[in-house]
C-alpha positions in Angstrom: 3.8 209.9 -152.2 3.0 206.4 -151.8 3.2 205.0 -155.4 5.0 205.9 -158.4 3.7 206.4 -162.1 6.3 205.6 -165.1 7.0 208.8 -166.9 7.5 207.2 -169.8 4.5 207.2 -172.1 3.6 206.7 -176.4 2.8 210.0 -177.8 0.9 209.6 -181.6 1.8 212.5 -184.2 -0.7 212.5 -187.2 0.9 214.2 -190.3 -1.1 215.4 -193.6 0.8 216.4 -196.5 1.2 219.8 -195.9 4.5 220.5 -195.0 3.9 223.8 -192.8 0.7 221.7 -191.2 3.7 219.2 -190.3 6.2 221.6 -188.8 2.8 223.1 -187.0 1.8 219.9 -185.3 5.6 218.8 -184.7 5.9 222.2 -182.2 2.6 221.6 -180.7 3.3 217.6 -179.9 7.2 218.9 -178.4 5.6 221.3 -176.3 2.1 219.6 -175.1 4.6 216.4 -174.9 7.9 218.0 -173.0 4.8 220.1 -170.4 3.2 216.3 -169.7 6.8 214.7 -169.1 7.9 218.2 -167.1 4.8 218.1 -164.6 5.6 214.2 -164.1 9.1 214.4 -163.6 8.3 217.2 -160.7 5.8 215.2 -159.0 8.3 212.6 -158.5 10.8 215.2 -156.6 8.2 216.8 -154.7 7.7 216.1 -150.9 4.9 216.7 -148.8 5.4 218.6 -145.7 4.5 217.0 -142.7 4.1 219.1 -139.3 2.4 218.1 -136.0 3.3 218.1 -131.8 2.8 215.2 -129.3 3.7 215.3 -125.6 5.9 213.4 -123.7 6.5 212.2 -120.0 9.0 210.8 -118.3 8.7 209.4 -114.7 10.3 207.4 -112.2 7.4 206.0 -110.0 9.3 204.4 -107.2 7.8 201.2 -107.6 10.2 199.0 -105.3 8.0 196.5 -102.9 6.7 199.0 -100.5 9.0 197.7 -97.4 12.0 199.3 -99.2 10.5 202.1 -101.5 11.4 205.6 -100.2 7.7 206.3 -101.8 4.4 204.7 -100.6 3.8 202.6 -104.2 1.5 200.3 -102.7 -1.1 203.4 -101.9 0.3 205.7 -104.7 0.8 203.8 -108.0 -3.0 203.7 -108.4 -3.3 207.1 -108.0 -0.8 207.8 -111.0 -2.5 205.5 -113.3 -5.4 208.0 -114.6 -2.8 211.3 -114.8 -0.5 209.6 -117.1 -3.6 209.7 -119.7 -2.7 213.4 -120.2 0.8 212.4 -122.0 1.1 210.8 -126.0 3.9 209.0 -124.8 4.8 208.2 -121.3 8.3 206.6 -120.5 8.3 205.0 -116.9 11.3 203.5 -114.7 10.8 201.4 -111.3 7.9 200.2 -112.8 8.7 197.1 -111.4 6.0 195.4 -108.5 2.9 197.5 -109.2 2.8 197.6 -112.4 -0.8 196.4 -112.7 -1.7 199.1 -110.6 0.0 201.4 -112.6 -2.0 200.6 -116.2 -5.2 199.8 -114.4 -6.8 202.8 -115.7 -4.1 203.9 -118.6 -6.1 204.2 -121.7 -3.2 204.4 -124.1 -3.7 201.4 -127.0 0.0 200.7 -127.2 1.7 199.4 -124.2 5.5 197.5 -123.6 4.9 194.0 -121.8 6.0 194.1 -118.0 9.7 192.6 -117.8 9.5 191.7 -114.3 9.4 192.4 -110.2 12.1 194.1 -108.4 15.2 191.8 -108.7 13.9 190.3 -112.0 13.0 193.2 -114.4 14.7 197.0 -115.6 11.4 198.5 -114.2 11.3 200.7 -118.1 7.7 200.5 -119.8 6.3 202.9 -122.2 2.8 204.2 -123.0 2.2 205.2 -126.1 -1.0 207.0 -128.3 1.0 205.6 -131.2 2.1 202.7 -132.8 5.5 201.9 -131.6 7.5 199.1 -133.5 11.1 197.1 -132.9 10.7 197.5 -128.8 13.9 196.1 -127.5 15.6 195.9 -124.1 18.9 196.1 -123.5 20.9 195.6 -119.4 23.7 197.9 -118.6 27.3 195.9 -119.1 28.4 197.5 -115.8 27.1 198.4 -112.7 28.2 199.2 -109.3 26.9 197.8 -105.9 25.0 195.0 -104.6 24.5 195.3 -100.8 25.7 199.0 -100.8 26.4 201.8 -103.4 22.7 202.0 -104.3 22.5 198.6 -104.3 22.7 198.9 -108.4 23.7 195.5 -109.5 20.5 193.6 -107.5 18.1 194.5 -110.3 19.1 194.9 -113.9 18.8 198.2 -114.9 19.9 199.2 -118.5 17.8 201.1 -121.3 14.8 200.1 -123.9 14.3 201.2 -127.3 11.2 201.6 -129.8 10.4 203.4 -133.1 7.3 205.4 -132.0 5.0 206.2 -135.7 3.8 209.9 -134.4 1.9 210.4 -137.9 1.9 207.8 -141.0 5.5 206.9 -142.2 7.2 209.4 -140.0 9.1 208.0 -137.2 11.4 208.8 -134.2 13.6 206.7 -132.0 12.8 207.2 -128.5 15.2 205.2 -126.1 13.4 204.8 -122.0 17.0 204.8 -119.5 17.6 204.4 -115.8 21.3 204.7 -114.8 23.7 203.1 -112.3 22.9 205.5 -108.9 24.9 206.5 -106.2 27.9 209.6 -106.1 31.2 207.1 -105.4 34.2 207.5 -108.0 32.9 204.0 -108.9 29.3 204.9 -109.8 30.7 207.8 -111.6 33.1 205.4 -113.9 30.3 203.1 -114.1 27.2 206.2 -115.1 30.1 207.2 -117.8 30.3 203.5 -119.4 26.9 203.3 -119.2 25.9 206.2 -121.6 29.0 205.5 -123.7 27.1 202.0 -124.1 24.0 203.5 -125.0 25.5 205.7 -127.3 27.1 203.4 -129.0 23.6 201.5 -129.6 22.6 204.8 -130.8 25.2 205.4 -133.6 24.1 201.6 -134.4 20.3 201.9 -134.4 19.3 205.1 -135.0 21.6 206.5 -137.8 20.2 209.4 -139.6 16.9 209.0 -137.2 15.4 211.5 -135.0 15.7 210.5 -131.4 15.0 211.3 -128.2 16.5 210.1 -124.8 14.5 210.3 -121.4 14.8 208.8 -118.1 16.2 208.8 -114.6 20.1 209.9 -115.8 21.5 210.3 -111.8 23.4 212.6 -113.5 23.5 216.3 -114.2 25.6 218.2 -116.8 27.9 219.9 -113.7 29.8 215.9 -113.9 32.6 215.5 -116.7 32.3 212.8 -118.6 29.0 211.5 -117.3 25.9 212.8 -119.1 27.6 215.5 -121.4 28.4 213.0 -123.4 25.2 213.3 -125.0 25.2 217.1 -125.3 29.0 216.1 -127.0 27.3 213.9 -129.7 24.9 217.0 -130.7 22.0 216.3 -128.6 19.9 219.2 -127.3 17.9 219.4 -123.9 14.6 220.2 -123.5 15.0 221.9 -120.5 17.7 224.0 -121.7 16.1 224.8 -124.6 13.0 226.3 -122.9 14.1 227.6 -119.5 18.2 228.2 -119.8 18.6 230.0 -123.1 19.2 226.7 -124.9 22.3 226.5 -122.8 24.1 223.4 -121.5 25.2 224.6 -117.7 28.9 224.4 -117.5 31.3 221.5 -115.3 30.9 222.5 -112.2 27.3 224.6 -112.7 23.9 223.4 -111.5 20.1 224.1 -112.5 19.5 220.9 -114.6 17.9 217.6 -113.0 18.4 214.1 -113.1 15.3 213.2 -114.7 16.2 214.5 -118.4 14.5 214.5 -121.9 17.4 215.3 -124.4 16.9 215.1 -128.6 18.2 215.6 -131.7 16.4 215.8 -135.0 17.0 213.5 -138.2 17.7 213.6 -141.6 14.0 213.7 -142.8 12.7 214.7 -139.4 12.7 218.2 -137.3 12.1 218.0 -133.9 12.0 221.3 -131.5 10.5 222.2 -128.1 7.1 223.7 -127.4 6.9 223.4 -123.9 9.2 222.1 -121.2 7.2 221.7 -117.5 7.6 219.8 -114.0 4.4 219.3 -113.5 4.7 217.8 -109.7 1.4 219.6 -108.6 -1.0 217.3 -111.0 1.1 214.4 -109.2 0.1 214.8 -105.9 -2.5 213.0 -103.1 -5.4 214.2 -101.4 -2.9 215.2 -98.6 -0.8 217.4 -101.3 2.1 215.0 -100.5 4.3 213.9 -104.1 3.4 210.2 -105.6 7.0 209.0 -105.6 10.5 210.1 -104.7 11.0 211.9 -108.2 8.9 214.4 -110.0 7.6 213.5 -113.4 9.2 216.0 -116.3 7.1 216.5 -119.9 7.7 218.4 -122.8 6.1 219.4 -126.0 7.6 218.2 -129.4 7.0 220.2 -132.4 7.7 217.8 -135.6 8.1 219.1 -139.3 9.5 216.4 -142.0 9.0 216.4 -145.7 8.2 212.5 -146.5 10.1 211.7 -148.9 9.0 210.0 -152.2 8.7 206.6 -151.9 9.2 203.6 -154.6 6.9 200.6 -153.6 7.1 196.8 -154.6 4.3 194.8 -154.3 5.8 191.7 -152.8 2.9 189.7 -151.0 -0.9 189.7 -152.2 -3.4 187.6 -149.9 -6.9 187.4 -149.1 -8.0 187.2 -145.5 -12.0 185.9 -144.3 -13.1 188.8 -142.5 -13.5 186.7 -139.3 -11.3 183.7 -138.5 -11.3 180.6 -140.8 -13.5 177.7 -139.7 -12.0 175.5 -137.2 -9.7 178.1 -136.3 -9.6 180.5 -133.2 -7.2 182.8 -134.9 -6.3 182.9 -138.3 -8.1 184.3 -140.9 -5.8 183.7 -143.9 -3.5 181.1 -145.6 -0.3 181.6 -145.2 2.0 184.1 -147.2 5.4 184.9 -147.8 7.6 188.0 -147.5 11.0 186.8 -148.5 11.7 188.1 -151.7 12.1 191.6 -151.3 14.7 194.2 -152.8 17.6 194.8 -151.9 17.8 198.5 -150.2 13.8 198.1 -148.6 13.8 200.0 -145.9 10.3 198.6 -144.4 7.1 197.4 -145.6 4.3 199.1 -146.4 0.3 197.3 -145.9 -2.6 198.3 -147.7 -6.0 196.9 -147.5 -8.7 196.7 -150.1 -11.7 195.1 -151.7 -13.2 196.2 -148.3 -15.3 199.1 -147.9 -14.8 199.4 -144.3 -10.8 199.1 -145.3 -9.8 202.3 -143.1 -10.9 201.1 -139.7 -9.9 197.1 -140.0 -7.2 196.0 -138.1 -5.1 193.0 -138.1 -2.5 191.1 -136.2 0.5 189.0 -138.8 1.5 186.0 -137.0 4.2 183.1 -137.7 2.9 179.9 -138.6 5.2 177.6 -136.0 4.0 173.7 -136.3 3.7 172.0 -132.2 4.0 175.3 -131.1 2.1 178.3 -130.4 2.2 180.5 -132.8 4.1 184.1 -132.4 2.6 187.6 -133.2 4.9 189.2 -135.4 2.9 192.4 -136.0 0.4 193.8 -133.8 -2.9 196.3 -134.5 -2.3 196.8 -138.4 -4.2 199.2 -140.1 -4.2 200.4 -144.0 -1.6 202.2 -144.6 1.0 200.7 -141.6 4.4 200.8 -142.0 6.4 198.1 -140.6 9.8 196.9 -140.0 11.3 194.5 -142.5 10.7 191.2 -142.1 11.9 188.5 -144.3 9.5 184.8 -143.7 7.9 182.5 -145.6 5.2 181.1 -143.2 3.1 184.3 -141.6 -0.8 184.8 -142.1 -3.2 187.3 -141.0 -5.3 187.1 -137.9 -7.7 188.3 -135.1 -9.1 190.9 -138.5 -11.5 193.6 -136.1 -13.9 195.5 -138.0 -14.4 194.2 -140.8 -18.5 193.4 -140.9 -18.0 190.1 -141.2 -16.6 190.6 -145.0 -13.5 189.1 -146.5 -10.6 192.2 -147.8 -7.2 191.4 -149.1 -3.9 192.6 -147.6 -1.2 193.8 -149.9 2.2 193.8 -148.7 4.9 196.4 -150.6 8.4 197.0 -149.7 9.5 200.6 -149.4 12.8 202.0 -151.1 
């Protein structure tokens, strides 16, 4: 329920001089008036009941320069490109120097920027059908080996974070990791300080939120201390769920991999596993010989989630030309301020209008920086995007697509 009516209203009680007419017309007003405040007051507490699926993929695509891959990227990568369109979200690692082989022919709208070649980046990018907002990236504090152990410590390897929006104003957390490798006592301490890390950015980010943590783990449950801490903190595997009985295998028991999707569900937000699969035979080249040294692993989220009732604030009101202004390559409105907000928003809310093509115009919200270029703070808003909060006093609207040419108004609420 986006906006909230008052149930406060001014109810008139003409009276004649009969006194049994009075009493007559004081029951009917109390009634017809407590039925009118009664229906209010429940539309306020009621929720609407949100339900949906999206698929997920998680691969490793051995993207080291070819000369020291245990793959074939150079050849391969290419050939992944088209098969991850089959996914809503894909989460990649070793993405690291082909990875403009590997989105050549990705057709998802919302990528993560490339954070480097072998040595320089964490090889984690993402894929996603859906907006995804606050994408961070965070190195591991530890690792273990430079010229040996897995050689761990010559790239940095760590995990990345985003808010994925699977339907409007529902969210969940999905955090992209590659661990410290190797099977020495030392990689061990180091795998177990790395999830403790990440769990600790976790508790930090995503309280209350629905999450879900995939990657290349190089770690199975039969390990103490290593990746059960997750299954500890009440997180659930997907594999488990759908082929072991929803059963975490013992220390000391086997079945699980290292590639892993694990979840839990939120306060608002239910997640639960449709499918689980390892689907290594859609991964394969002409010769029937695997794409990289791992196999990909997907699942199938089910979602349910009663959005809660929201209290809106109109904070910012401004027009934007419906191309961008004259003399300027980008911006399309003057500039607007979000600063004063309420305390407790949560995010912000944007609505178009005056604008009849208002459900298919998008917009990007940049930060007006003087001698400088300019940075995109929002990316592909739509009516009805929900944001992150964001408190500046110098942002305006650009690059406005589809908007025939004709001027609309963005207005900007905070969300309680």
């Amino acid at each position: 329920m986006k906006k909230i009516a008052s149930p406060s209203k001014d109810y008139k009680m003409y009276l004649g001089d009969d006194s049994m007419k009075k009493i007559y017309i004081l029951v009917f007003s109390f009634i017809i008036s407590s039925l009118i405040l009664s229906n209010q007051y429940s539309s306020l507490a009621k929720a609407e009941e949100i339900e949906g699926e999206f698929s997920l993929l998680t691969y490793n695509v051995a993207g080291l320069w070819d000369p020291v891959s245990s793959s074939n990227p150079a050849k391969n990568t290419i050939l992944i490109s088209p098969k991850l369109n089959n996914y809503d979200i894909v989460l990649v690692q070793e993405d690291f120097n082909y990875h403009s082989d590997l989105i050549e022919k990705v057709d998802h709208p919302y990528l993560s920027s490339h954070s480097g070649t072998m040595g320089f980046g964490d090889g984690l990018n993402r894929f996603s059908i859906f907006l995804f907002i606050d994408f961070k990236r965070e190195d591991w504090d530890d690792c273990n080996g430079v010229f040996d152990a897995a050689n761990d410590c010559l790239t940095p390897k760590g995990f990345s974070f985003a808010r994925h929006e699977i339907s409007d104003g529902v969210f969940v957390d999905i955090y992209n990791l590659h661990a410290d490798a190797g099977g020495s006592q030392d990689d061990k301490n180091v795998r177990k300080k790395n999830f403790q890390q990440l769990l600790s950015k976790i508790d930090q980010w995503s309280e209350g939120n629905a999450v879900i943590v995939t990657g290349d783990f190089n770690s199975k449950y039969k390990a103490e201390g290593e990746v059960r801490q997750f299954a500890d903190a009440g997180f659930s595997d997907a594999w488990a769920d759908f082929e072991n009985g929803g059963i975490i295998p013992g220390i000391g028991e086997s079945g699980d991999r290292i590639d892993k999707i694990i979840y839990r569900s939120g306060e608002s937000l239910q997640l639960s596993v449709k499918d689980y699969a390892v689907p290594n035979e859609d991964f394969l080249d002409s010769n029937g010989k695997e794409l990289s040294d791992h196999q990909p692993v997907s699942a199938i989220f089910e979602y349910h989630a009663e959005e809660p009732v929201e209290q809106l604030t109109l904070i910012a009101s401004i027009a934007s030309n419906g191309e961008p202004q004259p003399g300027q390559k980008h911006r399309s409105s003057n500039n607007f301020s979000t600063v004063n907000i309420p305390s407790g928003t949560e995010k912000l809310y944007w609505e178009i209008v005056n604008n009849s093509n208002a459900d298919t115009i998008s917009f990007r919200v940049k930060e007006d920086i003087s001698l400088w270029t300019d940075p995109i703070i929002f990316n592909f808003l739509k009516n009805g995007s929900y944001t992150s909060v964001v408190k500046n006093d110098s942002i305006y609207i650009s690059d406005p697509t589809s908007t025939g040419g004709n001027s609309f108004t963005v207005n900007v609420y905070a969300v309680e």
